[in-house]
C-alpha positions as MATLAB code, in Angstrom:
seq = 'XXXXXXXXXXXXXXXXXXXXXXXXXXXXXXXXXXXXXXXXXXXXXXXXXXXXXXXXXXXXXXXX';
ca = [
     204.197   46.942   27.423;
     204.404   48.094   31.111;
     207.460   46.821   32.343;
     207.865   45.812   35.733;
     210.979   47.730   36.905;
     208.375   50.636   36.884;
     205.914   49.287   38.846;
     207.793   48.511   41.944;
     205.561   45.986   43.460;
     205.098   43.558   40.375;
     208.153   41.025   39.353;
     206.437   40.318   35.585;
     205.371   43.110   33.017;
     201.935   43.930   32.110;
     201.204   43.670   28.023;
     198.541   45.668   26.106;
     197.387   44.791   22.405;
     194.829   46.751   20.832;
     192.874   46.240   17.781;
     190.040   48.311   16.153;
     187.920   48.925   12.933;
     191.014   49.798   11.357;
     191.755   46.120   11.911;
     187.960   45.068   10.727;
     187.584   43.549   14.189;
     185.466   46.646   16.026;
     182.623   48.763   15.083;
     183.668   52.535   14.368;
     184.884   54.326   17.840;
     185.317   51.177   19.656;
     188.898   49.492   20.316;
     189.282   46.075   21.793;
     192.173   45.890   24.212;
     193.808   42.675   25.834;
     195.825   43.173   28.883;
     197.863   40.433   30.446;
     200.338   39.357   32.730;
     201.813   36.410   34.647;
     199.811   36.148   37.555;
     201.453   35.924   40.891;
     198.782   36.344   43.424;
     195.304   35.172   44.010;
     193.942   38.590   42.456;
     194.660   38.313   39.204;
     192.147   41.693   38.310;
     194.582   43.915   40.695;
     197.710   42.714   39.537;
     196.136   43.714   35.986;
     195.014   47.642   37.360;
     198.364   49.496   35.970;
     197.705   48.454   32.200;
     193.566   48.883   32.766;
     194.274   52.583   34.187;
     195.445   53.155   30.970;
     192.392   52.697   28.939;
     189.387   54.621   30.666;
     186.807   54.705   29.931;
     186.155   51.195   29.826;
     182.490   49.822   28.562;
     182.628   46.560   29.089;
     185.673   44.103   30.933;
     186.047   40.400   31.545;
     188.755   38.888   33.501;
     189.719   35.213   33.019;
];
């Protein structure tokens, strides 16, 4: 969890799950991540950018 308080522009915090093969969900080396938040603005992807900057490389992302 990212909480808000340390990211002084956002009001909500910013959760991360992860899962991997360990899990039986991934293929060996690969890690599927969910970040979310409460959206509060019509750019849901920014608002999203301090819990994805902790995961680079990323191969593949989809925001809904």
């Amino acid at each position: 969890m990212v909480e808000a308080r340390s990211l002084n522009a956002y009001v909500v915090d910013i959760y991360v799950s992860c899962v991997s093969s360990a899990h039986s969900v991934t293929s060996k080396g690969f890690h599927l991540v969910i970040v979310s938040t409460t959206v509060e603005t019509d750019d849901p992807e920014a608002e999203l950018t301090p819990g994805l900057d902790l995961l680079a490389p990323i191969k593949e992302k989809y925001v809904y």
